[in-house]
C-alpha positions as CSV (number, residue, x, y, z in Angstrom):
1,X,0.0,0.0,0.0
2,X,1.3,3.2,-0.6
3,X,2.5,5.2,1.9
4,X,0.4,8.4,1.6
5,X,-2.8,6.4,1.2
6,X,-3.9,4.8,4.9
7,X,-6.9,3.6,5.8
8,X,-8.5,4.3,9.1
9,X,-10.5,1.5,10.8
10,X,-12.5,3.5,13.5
11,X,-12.8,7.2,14.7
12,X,-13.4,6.4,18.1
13,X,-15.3,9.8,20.2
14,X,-15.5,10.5,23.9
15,X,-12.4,8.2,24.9
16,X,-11.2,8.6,28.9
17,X,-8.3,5.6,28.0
18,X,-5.6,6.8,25.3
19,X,-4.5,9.8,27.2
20,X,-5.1,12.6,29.3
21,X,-8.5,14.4,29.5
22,X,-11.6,13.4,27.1
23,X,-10.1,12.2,23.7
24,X,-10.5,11.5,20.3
25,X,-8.8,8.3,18.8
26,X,-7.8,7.6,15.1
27,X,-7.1,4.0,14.9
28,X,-4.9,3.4,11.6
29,X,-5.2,0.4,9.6
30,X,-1.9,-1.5,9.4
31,X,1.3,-2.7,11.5
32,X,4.5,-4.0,11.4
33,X,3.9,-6.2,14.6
34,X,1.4,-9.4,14.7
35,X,1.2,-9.7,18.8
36,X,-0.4,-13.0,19.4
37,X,-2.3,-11.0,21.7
38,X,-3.4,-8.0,19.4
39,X,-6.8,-6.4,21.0
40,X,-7.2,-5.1,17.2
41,X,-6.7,-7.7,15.2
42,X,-8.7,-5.5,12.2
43,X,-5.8,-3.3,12.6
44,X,-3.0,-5.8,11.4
45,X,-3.4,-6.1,7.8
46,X,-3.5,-2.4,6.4
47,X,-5.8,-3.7,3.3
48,X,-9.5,-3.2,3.3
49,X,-11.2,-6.3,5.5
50,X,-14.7,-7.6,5.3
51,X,-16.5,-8.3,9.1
52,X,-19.0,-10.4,9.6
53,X,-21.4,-9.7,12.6
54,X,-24.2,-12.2,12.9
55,X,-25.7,-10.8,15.3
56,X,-26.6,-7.9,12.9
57,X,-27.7,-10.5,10.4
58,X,-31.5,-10.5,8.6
59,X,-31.0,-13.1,6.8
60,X,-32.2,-11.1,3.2
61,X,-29.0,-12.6,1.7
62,X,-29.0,-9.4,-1.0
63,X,-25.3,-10.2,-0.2
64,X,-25.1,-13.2,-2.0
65,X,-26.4,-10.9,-5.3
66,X,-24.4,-8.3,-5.0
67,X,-20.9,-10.3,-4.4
68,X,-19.4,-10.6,-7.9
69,X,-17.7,-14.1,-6.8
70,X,-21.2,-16.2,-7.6
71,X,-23.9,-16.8,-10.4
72,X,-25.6,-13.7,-9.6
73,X,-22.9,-11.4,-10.3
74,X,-21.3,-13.1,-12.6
75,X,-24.4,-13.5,-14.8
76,X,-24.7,-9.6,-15.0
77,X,-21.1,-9.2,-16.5
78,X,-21.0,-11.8,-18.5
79,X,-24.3,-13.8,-19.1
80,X,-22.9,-16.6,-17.2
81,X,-26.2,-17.6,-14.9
82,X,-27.2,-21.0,-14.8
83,X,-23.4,-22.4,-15.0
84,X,-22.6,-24.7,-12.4
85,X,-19.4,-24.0,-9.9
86,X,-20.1,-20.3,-9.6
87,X,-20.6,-20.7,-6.1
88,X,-19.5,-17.1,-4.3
89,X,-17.8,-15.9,-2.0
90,X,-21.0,-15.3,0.2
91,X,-22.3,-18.8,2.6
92,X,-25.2,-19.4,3.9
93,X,-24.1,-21.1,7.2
94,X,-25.0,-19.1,11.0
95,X,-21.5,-18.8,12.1
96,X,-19.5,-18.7,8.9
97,X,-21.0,-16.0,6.2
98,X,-17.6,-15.0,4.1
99,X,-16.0,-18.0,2.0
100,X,-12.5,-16.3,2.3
101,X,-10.7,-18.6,-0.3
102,X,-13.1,-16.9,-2.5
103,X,-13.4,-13.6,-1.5
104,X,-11.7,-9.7,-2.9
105,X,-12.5,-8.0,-0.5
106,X,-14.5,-5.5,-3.6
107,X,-16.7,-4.5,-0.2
108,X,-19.8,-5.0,-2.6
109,X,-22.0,-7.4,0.0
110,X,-21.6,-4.6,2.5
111,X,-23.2,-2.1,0.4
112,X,-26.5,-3.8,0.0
113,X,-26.1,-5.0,3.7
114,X,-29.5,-3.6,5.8
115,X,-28.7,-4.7,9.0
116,X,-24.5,-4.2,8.9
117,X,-24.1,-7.7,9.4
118,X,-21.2,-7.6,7.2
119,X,-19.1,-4.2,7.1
120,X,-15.7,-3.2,5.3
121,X,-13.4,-2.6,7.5
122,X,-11.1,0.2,6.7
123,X,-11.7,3.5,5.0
124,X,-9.5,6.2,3.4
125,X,-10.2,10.1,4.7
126,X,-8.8,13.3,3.0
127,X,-6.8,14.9,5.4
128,X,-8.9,17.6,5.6
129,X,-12.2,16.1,6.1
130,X,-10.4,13.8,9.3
131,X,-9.5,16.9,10.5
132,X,-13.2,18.4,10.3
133,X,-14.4,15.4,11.5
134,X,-11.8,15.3,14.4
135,X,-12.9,19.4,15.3
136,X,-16.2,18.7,15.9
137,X,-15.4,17.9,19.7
138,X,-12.9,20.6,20.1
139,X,-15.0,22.0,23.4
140,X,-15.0,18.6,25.1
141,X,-11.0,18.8,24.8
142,X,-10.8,22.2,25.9
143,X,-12.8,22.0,28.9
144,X,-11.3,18.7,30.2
145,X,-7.8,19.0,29.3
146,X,-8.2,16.0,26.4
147,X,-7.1,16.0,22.8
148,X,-6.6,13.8,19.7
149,X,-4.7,10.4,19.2
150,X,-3.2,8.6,16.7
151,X,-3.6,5.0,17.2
152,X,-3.6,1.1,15.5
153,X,-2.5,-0.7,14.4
154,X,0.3,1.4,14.0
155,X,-0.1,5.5,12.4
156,X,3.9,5.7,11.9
157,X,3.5,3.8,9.0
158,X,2.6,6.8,7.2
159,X,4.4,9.6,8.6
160,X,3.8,12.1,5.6
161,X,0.2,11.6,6.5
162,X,0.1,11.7,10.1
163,X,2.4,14.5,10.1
164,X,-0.1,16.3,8.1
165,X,-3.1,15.5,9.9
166,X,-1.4,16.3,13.6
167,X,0.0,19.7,12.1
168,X,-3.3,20.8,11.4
169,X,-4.7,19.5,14.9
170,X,-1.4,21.4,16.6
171,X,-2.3,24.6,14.6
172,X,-6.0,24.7,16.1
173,X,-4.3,24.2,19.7
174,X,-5.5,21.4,20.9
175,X,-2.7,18.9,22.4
176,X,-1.9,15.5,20.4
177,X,-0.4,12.0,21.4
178,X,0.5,9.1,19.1
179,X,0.5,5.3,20.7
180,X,3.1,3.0,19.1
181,X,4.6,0.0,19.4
182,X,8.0,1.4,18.4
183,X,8.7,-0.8,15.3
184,X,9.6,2.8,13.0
185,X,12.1,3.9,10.9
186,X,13.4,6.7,13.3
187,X,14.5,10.0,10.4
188,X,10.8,9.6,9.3
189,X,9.4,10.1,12.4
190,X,11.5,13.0,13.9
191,X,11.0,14.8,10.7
192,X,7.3,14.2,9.9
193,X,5.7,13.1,13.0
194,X,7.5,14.2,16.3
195,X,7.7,18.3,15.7
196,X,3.8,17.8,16.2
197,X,3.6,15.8,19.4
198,X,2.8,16.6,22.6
199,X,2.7,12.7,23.9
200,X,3.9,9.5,23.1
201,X,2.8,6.3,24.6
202,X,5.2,3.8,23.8
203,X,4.6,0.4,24.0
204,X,6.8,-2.0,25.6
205,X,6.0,-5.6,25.4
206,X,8.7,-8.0,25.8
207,X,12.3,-7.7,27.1
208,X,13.4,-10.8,25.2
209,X,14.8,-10.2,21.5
210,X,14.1,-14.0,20.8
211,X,10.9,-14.0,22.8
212,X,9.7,-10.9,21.3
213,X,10.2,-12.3,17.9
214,X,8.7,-15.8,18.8
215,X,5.3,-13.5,20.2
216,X,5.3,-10.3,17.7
217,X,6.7,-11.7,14.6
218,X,9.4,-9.0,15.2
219,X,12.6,-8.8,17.3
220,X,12.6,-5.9,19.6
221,X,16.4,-4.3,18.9
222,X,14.9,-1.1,16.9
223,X,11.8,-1.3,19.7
224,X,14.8,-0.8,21.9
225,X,16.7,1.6,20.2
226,X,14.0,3.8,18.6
227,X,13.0,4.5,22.5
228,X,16.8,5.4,23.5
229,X,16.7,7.6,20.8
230,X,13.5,9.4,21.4
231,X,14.0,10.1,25.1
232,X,16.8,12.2,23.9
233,X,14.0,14.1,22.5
234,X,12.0,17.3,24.1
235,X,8.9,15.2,24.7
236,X,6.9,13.8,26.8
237,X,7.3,10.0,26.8
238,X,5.1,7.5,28.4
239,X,6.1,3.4,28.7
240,X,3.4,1.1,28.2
241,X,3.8,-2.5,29.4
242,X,0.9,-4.6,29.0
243,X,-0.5,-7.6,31.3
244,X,-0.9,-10.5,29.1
245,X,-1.0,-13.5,31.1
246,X,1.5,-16.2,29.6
247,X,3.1,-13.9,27.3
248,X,4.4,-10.6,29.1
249,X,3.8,-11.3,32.6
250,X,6.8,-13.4,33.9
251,X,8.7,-12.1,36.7
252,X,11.6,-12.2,34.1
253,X,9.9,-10.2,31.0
254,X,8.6,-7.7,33.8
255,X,12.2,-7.0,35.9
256,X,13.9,-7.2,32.9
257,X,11.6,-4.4,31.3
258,X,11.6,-2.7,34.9
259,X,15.4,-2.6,34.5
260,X,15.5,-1.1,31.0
261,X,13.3,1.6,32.0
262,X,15.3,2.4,35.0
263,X,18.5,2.4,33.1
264,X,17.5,4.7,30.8
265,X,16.1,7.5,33.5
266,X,12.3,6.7,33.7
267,X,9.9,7.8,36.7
268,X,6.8,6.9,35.5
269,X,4.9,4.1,33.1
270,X,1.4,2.7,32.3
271,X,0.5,-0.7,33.1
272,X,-2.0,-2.4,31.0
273,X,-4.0,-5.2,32.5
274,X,-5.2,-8.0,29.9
275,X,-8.8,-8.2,28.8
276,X,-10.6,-10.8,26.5
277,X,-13.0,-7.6,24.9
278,X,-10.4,-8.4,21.6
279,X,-11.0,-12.0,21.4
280,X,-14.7,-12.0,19.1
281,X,-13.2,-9.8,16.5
282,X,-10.8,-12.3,15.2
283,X,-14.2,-14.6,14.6
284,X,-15.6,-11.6,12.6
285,X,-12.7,-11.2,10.2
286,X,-12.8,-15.3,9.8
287,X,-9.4,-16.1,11.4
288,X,-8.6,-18.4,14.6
289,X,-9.3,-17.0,17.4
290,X,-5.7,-17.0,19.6
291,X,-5.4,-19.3,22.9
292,X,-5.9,-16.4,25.4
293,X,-7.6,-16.5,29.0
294,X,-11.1,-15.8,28.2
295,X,-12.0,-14.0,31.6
296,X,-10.6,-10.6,33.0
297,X,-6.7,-10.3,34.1
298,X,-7.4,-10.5,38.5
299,X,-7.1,-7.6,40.9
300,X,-4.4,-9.8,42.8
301,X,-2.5,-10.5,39.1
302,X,-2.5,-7.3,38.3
303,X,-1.0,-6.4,41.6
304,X,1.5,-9.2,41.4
305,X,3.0,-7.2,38.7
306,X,2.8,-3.8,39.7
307,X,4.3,-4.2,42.8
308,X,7.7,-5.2,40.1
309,X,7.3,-1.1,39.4
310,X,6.5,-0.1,42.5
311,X,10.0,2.4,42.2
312,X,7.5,4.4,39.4
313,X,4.5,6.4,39.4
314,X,2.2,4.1,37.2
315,X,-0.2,6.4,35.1
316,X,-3.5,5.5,34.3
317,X,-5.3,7.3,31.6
């Protein structure tokens, strides 16, 4: 995908959780990292993705017409109705509705979709209309202190974009954060993204470089160095170390992150305890759903591992 052309997979209003104040958050489609524990599994592949919410199902099937894949549509382009082995990309089962093998991804079925039971996920703004969009709660981040972030997947995959976009949020005054899991190519970013920023929350996730690769797909040393780097940086810089039980929360991955942060001069983090809210959407986009704890991370778990950073002032937002 080209890099001035992201798509955006929600617009998400009123938020209390991705920094200070009430916020807005831009969630970018797209990232370098595949955490076996992603809460935003739509956010991974930065193509276009169809959903499929039964729940939100009718059953009118005006789906299986539209999708160019079957008899239907390709009877309309080519007077090919009544062959046999057209089948499409569209199934009639209760839990599965998307044949995948077959599908484009065209977004057609969601078009004629009544009920939204299948939706394309991921669409492209203008700069200028996010923006507008984005304005529309400017008194809710004035009067409590809140403001705009970028989010993912991962924004610093287009930094001519999201430069653009967070100059023009900078120039209406209103204060800006980006949340990142580090994995950028660092000129890019201190040239197109960081002259903008008033925050970055900067994910941490696992000490390890062998582990890390083993659970991200990625090895951690540019993680590593990229955050060196920025703390040299006039900006404000916020660790983020989530809870995931079995994959970041050994005593080991957790002193050993502890360490790194205290090495390099830092007073304060965010903790983030694990929750299973992620674990349906990787049903909708028809992929396996990952072996995680189904239930909420425990008050006396997440203790467990904040008492490893009880030396820093642990920020919640």
């Amino acid at each position: 995908m080209s890099e001035s052309f992201p798509l955006i997979v929600d617009v998400q209003k009123g938020s209390t959780e991705d920094g200070p104040g009430i916020r807005t958050t831009v969630f970018f489609k797209g990232c370098p990292l595949s955490c076996q524990w992603c809460q935003n599994p739509e956010a991974i592949d930065p193509k276009p993705e169809i959903g499929f919410y039964p729940q939100n199902c009718i059953g009118c099937f005006d789906c299986e017409k539209a999708c160019p894949e079957g008899r239907a549509g390709l009877a309309g382009r080519a007077g090919l109705a009544g062959r046999a082995g057209l089948a499409g990309a569209i199934l009639k089962g209760a839990e599965v509705r998307i044949d995948r093998s077959r599908c484009t991804r065209c977004g057609k079925c969601t078009g004629v979709c009544p009920g939204r039971g299948l939706r394309q996920i991921g669409r492209y703004y203008e700069t200028e209309a996010l923006l507008e969009l984005l304005l529309r709660d400017r008194a809710f981040y004035e009067t409590s202190g809140g403001g705009i972030t970028l989010s993912g997947g991962e924004p610093t995959l287009w930094p001519a974009y999201a430069g653009e976009l967070l100059r023009g949020i900078k120039s209406e005054g209103i204060h800006t954060a980006i949340q990142t899991c580090g994995c950028f190519e660092y000129p890019a970013f201190k040239e197109e993204i960081l002259p903008w920023l008033d925050l970055v929350m900067y994910d941490l996730k696992i000490i390890d470089r062998k582990t890390h690769l083993q659970h991200t797909g990625r090895d951690n040393q540019k993680i590593l160095e990229n955050f060196r780097q920025l703390l040299k940086e006039d900006i404000e810089v916020t660790p983020r170390i989530p809870l995931v039980p079995g994959f970041t929360t050994s005593k080991e991955n957790l002193t050993g992150i502890s360490d790194f942060l205290k090495e390099n001069g830092i007073k304060k983090c965010s903790l983030l305890p694990y929750n299973p809210l992620g674990l349906s959407k990787w049903e909708r986009l028809g992929k396996k759903r990952p072996s995680l704890p189904t239930g909420w991370m425990s008050k006396s778990e997440e203790e467990s591992c904040r008492r490893i950073y009880s030396w820093a002032e642990v920020v919640t937002f």
